[in-house]
N, C-alpha and C positions, 0 to 999 in steps of 0.2 A: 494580662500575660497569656500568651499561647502556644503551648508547648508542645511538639507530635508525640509524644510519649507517655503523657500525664494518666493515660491509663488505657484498658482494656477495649473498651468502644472503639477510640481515636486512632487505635493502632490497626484495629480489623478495617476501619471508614480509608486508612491510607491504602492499606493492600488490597482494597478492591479496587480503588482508583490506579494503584501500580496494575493489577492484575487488565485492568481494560485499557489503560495509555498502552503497554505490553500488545495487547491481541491487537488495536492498531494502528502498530509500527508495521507488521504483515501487512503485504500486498495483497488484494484478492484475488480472483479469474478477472475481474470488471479490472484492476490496473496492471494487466499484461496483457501480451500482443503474442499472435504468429510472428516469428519472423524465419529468413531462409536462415537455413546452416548446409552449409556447404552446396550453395545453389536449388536445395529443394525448401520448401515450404508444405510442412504437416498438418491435415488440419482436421480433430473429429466435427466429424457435421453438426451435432448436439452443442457444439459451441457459437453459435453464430452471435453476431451481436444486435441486429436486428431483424425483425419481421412484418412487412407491410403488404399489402392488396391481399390481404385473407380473408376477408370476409367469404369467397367460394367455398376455396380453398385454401387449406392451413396443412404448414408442414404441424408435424404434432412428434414431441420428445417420448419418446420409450426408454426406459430403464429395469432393474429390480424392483421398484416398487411400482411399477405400472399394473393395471390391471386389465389383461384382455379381454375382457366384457367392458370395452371402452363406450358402445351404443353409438359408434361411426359405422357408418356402410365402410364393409374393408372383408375383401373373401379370402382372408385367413389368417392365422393367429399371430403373433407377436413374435418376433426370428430374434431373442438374446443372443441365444449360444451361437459361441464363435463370432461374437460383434465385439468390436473394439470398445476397448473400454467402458463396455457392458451396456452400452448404451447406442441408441440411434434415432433418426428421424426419420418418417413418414408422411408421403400426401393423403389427409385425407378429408374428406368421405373419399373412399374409391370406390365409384360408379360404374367404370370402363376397364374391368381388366385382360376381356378378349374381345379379340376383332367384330364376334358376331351381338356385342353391348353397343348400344345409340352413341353413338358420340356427340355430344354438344359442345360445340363450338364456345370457348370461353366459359366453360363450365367445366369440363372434363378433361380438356381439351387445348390447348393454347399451342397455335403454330408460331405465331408472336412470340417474342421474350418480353419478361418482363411486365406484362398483364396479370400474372396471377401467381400469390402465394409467392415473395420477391424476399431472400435472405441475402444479409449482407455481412461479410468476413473481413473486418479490417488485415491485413498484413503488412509487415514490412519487408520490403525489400532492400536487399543492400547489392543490388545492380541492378539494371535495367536489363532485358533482353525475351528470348520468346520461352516461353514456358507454357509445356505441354503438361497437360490437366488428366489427370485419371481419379476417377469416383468407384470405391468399394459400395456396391450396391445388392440387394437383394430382388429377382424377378421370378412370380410364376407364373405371368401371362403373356400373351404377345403385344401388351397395352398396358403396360405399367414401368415401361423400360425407357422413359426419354426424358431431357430434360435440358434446361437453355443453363448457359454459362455466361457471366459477363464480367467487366472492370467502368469501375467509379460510373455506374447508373448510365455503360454505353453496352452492346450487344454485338460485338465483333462476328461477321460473316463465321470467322474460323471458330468461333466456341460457340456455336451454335445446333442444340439438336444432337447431345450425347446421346449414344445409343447403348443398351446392353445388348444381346442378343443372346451370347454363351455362357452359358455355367447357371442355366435354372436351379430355382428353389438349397441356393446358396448362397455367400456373400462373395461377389466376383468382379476384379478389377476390371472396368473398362474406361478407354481412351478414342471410343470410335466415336466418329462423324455421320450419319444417316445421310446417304443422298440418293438422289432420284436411279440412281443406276444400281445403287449397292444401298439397301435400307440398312444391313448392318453396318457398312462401313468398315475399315480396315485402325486397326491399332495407331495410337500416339500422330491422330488427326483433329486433334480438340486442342488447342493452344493459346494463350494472348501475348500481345505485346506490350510488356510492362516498357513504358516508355522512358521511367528514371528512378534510381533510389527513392526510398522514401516508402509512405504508409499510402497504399493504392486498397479498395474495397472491391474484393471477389465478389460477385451476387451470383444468386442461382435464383433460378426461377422454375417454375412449371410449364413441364411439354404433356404429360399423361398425369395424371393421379392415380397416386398406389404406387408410386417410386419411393421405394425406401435406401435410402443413402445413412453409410457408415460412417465415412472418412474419405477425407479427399487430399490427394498431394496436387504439387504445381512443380515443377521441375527442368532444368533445363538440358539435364540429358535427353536426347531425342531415342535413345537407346533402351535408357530404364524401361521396367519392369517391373511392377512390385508382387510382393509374394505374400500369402500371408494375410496378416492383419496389417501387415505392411510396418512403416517405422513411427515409432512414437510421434506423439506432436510436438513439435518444435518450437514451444511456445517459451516466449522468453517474461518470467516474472521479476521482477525487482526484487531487491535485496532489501532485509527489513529497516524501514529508518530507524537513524541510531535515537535511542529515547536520552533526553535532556540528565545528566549527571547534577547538577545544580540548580540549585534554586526550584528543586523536585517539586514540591508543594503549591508552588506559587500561578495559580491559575489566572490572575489578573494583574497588570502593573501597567503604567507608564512610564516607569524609569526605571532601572536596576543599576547601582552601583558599583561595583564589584572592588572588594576591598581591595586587592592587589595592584588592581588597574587603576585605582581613582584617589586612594590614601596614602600618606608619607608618612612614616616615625617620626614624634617629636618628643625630645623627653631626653630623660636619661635611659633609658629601658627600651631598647627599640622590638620592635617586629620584622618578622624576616618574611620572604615571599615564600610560603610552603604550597611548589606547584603540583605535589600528587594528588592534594586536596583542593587546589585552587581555593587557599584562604590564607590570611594573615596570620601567623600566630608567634610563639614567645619562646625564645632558645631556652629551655630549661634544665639544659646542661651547666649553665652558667646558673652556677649558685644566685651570684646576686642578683639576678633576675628573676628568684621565684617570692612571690607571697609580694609582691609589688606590683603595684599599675605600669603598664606599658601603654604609650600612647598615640595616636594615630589621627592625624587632620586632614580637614578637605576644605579649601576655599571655594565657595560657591563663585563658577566663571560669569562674566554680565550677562552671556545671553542663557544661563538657568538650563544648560544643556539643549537649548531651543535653535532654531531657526535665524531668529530677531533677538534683541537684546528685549528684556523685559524687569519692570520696577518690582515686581515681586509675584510670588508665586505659592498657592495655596493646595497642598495635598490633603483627601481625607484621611489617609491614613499612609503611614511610614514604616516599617516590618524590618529588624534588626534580625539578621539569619547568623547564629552561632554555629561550633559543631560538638554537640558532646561527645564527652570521651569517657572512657572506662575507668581510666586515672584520677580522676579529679572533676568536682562540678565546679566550672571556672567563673566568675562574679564577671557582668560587665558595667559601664556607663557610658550613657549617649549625651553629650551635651550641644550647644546651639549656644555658639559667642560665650563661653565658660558657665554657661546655666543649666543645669545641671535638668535632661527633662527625660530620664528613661535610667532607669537602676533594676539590672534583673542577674538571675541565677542558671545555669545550666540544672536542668535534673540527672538524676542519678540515672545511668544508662548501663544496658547490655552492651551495647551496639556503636564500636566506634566509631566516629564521623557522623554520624547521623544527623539530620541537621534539626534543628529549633528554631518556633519562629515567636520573634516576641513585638506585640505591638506598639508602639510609640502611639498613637494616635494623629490627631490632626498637627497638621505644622506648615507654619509659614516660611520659608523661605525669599532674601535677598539677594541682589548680587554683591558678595563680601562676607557674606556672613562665615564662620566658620566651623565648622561639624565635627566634632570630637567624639570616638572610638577611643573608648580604655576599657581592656580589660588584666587578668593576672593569672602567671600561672602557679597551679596549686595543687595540692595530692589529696584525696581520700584514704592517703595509705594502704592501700589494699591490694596495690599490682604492688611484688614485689621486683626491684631492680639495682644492678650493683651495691649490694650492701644495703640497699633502706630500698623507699619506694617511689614508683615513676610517677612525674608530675603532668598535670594535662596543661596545654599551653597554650588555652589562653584564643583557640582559636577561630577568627568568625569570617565568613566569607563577604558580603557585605549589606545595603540598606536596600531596600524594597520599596517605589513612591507609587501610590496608588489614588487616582485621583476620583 
């Protein structure tokens, strides 16, 4: 016999396994996404979901618990305050952060996209169209302010070669484009063309090292502006899955029965469908149906709930699931063709419904054979109810085959 209740240990071993099925049903950061709401798309840089060609250079995460005696070449300290969500990203080593430092081609340096130091931002999009890109970023040099922009591992002309230029030794929106006439560029000239619904990957990559980036929107107002730390991230997490109400316990089966759905009353004494519990149990409003067996069959169908029809079928073990009750510890019996192979007891319980698992052990099954559920309902006298005291009824949800 095996009972969740039978004492102290069994009960602490369930509520830790409740306690971690619990933690997860939560989604983490790893099963949510970016997606647009209301045509923008929010996103802190610290989140990306990949990072590849760093061996040069590595964007590198900053936080509260960072510590700026990091021992990367970087000429100057670590910018928190006033960073979104407390948090941000950095190239580094940075080698080149004013014009009169060596600049090395593919080292310091990348006019290429996508050569070095390559982060990749899953998003979803729920329309296609151009979306113009602004990067919260931090600059105190006149070489530490560029950086390449791309979708799904391509390098479009037009998001190419962000520039900062205004708002040194701060954190400051820009959306400019560097060109050969204007190295600053002019506002909301950084854009892609999402070409359709769906989960498309932002990459950034390295133009200068020493570009430290906060947050980046994607938008398809051509107008916007953002302010600030600008607007939260827009990231959509799932809702926690629902954890299983039944058959709580039961961490291995190959078949479950389920009394309701699979057993008929036979007898004088029947059983009713009690769907709050999703289990079988015994009107015990009805005088003559207490202190009596009530009884319950199942004809094994030819093909043994299988596929194919098959000549028979050998489970190691069979798990009779009851549910105690507060009222009464209700007696059952399992029998197989009227043979009587499983006789057991509800324990004495706090905890209405709770459920009890009792083992049958090994059993052979036929096709024809027939599976008998009897149980009865009974009082402990001890809940008092109209005039005398309330009966438990008798209740079990169903049979557990475990091969």
């Amino acid at each position: 016999m095996r009972v969740n209740n039978m004492d102290k240990m069994l009960t602490f071993t369930c509520l830790l396994f409740s306690l971690s099925t619990a933690t997860h049903s939560f989604a983490s950061i790893k099963d949510s996404i970016i997606t647009t709401e209301n045509g923008i798309a929010v996103i802190e840089a610290e989140h990306y979901s990949t990072q590849h060609k760093a061996d040069t250079r590595r964007w590198i995460i900053f936080n509260s618990r960072s510590n700026s005696a990091h021992g990367l070449a970087d000429s100057d300290k670590i910018h928190l305050e006033d960073a979104s969500n407390n948090a941000y990203i950095e190239l580094l080593p940075d080698t080149r952060t004013n014009h009169y430092e060596p600049l090395k081609h593919g080292v310091n340096f990348s006019a290429k996209p996508g050569k070095l130091a390559v982060l990749t931002y899953p998003v979803y999009f729920d329309a296609p169209g151009k979306y113009f890109v602004w990067a919260r970023a931090f600059s105190t040099g006149s070489e530490d302010n560029g950086l390449h922009v791309g979708l799904n591992n391509t390098w479009p002309s037009s998001s190419q070669r962000l520039q900062l230029c205004e708002g040194k030794n701060k954190w400051t929106w820009a959306s400019n484009q560097r060109r050969k006439d204007n190295h600053c560029g002019t506002p909301n000239t950084i854009w892609l063309d999402v070409p359709e619904s769906g989960v498309h990957n932002i990459t950034l990559s390295m133009r200068e090292d020493g570009f430290e980036l906060d947050k980046i929107i994607l938008t398809r107002d051509a107008n916007y502006k953002p302010a600030g730390v600008g607007p939260s991230e827009t990231r959509h997490t799932p809702l926690p899955l629902p954890l299983k109400e039944t058959f709580v316990d039961v961490q291995k089966y190959s078949l479950i029965l389920e009394a309701p759905q699979t057993f008929e009353s036979a007898g004088d004494v029947p059983f009713y469908h009690d769907r709050r519990n999703s289990a079988l149990g015994i009107d015990a409003r009805e005088t003559q149906y207490r202190n009596v067996w009530a009884t319950s069959e199942l004809k094994v169908p030819e093909k043994m709930w299988g596929k194919k029809a098959s000549a028979q079928k050998t489970f190691k073990n069979v798990i009779l699931v009851t549910l105690g009750e507060i009222d009464g510890e209700s007696p059952y019996k399992v029998l197989l063709n009227n043979n009587e192979i499983g006789s057991y007891t509800n324990s004495e319980t706090e905890t209405d419904y709770q459920e009890n698992y009792f083992d049958l052990g090994s059993l052979t099954l036929k096709p024809g054979d027939i599976i008998t559920v009897k149980s009865k309902a009974v009082t402990n006298g001890k809940i008092p109810e109209n005039g005398g005291t309330a009966y438990a009824r008798g209740r079990w949800r169903g049979l557990v085959f475990q091969e």
